[in-house]
C-alpha positions, -999 to 999 in steps of 0.1 A, spaced: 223 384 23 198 399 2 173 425 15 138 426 -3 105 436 -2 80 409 7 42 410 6 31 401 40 -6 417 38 -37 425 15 -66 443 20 -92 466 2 -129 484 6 -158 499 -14 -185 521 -5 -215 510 7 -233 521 -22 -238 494 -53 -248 508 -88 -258 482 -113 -257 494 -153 -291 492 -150 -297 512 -124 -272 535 -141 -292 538 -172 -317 552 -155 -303 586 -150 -274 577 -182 -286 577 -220 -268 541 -219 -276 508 -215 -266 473 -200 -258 459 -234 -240 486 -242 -218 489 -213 -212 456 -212 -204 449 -248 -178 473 -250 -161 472 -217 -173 441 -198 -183 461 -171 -217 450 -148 -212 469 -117 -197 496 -100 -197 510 -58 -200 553 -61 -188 566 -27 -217 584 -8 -217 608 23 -184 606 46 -168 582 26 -140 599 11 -104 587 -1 -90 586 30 -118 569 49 -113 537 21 -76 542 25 -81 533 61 -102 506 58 -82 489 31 -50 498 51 -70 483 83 -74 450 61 -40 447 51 -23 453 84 -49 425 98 -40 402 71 -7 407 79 -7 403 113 13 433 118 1 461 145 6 502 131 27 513 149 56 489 129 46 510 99 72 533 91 64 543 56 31 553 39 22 561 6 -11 567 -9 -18 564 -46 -45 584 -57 -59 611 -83 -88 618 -63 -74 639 -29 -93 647 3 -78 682 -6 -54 697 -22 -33 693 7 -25 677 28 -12 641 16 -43 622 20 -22 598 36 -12 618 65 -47 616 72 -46 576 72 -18 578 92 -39 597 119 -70 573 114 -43 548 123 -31 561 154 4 564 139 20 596 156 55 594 135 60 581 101 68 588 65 36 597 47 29 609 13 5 607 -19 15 599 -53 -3 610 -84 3 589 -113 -36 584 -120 -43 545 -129 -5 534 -127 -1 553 -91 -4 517 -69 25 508 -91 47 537 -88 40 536 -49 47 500 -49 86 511 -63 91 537 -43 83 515 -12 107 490 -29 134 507 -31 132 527 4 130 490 16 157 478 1 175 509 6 172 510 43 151 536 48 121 517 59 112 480 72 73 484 67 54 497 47 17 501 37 12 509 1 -24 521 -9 -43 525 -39 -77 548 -31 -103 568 -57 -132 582 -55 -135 593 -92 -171 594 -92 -162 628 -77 -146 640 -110 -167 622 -133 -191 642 -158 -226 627 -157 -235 635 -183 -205 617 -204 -217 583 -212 -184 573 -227 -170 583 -194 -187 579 -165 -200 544 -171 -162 536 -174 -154 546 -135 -162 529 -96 -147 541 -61 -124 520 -40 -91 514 -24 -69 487 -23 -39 483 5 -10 463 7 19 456 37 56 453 25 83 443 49 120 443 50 131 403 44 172 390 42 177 356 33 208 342 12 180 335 -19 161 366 -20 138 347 -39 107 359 -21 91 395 -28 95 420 -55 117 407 -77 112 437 -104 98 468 -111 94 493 -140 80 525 -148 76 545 -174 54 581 -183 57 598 -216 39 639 -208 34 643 -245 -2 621 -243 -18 649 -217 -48 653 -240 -59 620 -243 -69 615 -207 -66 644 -182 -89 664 -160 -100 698 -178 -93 715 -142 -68 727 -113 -55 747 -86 -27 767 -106 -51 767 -141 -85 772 -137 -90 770 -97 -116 741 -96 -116 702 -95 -127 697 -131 -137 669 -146 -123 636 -165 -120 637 -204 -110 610 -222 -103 598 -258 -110 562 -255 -101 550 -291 -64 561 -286 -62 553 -250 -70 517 -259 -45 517 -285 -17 531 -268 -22 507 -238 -23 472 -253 10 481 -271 26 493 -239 14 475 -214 26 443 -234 59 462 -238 68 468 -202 55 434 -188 83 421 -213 109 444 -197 101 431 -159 103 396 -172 137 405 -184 150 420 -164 141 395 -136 155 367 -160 123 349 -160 99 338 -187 61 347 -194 58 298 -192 67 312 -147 39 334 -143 14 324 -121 -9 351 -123 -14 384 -138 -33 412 -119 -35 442 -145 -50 475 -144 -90 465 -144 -97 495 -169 -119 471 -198 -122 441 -207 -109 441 -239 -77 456 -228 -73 428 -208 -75 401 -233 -57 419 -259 -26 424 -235 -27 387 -223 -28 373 -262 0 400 -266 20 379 -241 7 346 -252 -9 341 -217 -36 323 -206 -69 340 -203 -73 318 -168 -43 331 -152 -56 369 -154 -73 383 -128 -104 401 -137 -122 424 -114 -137 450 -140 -166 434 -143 -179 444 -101 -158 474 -99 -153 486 -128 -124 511 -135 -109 520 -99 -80 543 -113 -53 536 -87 -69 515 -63 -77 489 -95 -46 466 -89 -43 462 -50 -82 455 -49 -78 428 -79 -46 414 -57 -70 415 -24 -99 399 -42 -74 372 -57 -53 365 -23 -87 362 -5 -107 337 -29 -75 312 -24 -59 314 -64 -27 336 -54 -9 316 -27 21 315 -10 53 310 -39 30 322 -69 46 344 -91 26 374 -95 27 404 -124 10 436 -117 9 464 -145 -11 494 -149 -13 523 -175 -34 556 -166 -31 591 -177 -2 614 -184 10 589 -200 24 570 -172 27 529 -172 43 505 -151 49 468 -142 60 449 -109 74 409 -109 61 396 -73 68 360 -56 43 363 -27 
């Protein structure tokens, strides 16, 4: 028998708040055209008073459990991708797990920035597949308007609030051809200037803010986000002809297209969120997958790849048959 990980759930939330590029421009030296042309971004939800991380970690976790059909207490593992903190500690997902009403569990953040859902994702994997938990809920929450500087326009028209929320269980069958069928990551520390927050507890004792050098950010991505979307292919034994769908990191448009004519796919088989919520760091992929599992086009026996790249460097892919 083989033991994997199967998606039984989706779910996701945004603020309340909605923030057109219009309405942006008016307190931004930017524009709709400009936004648009350069990142195919239209809209974005900014998180307002008592909406925090953890209060669109619930409600996405909520979703997914309801989607599922599964009731909290079977969760047994959470982990909660983010950049963006309630505080410095706790785990921002210990305070899910209380919103939740789940006494005793595994619950912990990760911090990979825009590839976090991802490494989440094979964590929970391989704790599944390991024994060590049966279900899990894997989240994906920002709120990087938080750490955004205003007064950036190559920045802070780039970024939206949100959270995206999955349920994994523990499946045997004598296939194993349901769930994750592959997952890879990769992070390479010597590209910490390129994108990184110019703050921190142990350095300067503040939040800080985002700084970014898009130019290089972009280049570095199409090259290995194409690269590692190859390696899950591989290494699942599968070619790019079996993918149903693609659900990538919703940082710019452009990325997007570049990565799928990298890979020979489709432009109709990518899933493209950017252009409501813009850049979502973390919570980018699940709320694509929610938004795609929701609207009918990912269905039951599609074959679904996921792939991310965010700061540090750190990347990562995941091969999915839902």
């Amino acid at each position: 028998m083989i033991r994997r990980s199967v998606l039984l759930g989706t779910g996701s939330a945004l603020p309340a708040k909605s923030v057109s590029n219009a309405e942006l421009a008016e307190r931004v030296d930017t524009s709709d055209a400009w936004i648009r042309e350069r990142t195919g971004i239209a809209n974005r939800y900014i998180a307002g008073e008592g909406e925090t991380t953890s209060t669109l970690g619930t409600q996405a976790a909520r979703a997914a459990l309801e989607a599922a059909g599964v009731d909290a207490q079977a969760v047994d593992l959470i982990i909660l991708a983010t950049a963006t903190p309630d505080q410095t500690f706790p785990a921002s997902a210990t305070k899910v797990q209380a919103a939740l009403g789940i006494n005793d569990c595994v619950a912990f953040d990760v911090a990979a920035v825009c590839s976090g859902f991802l490494y989440a994702v094979s964590v929970a994997d391989s704790m599944i597949r390991s024994g060590a938990a049966n279900t899990a809920l894997v989240i994906g929450s920002e709120t990087f308007s938080r750490i955004l500087d205003w007064e950036d326009r190559t920045t802070c028209v780039l970024f939206g609030d949100g959270a995206g929320a999955i349920v994994l269980g523990a499946e045997e069958s004598e296939s194993g051809e349901r769930g994750i069928l592959a997952t890879k990551l990769h992070a390479d520390g010597r590209h910490n200037q390129l994108l990184y927050v110019d703050g921190g507890p142990s350095t300067t004792g503040t939040v800080g803010k985002l700084r970014m050098k898009g130019q290089e950010v972009f280049r570095h991505a199409v090259t290995n986000l194409a690269s590692v979307l190859r390696e899950v292919l591989d290494m699942a034994s599968m070619n790019a002809d079996r993918i149903d769908w693609v659900v990538p990191h919703q940082a710019n448009a452009r990325i997007l297209d570049a990565t799928a004519r990298k890979l020979g796919l489709a432009p109709e088989k990518v899933i493209v969120t950017v252009d409501r919520h813009a850049n979502t760091s973390a919570a980018s992929v699940p709320l694509a997958l929610d938004v795609a599992v929701r609207d009918g086009r990912i269905k039951a026996g599609d074959v679904v790849i996921m792939e991310a790249m965010g700061g540090g460097f750190t990347w990562g892919a995941c091969l999915l048959r839902v």
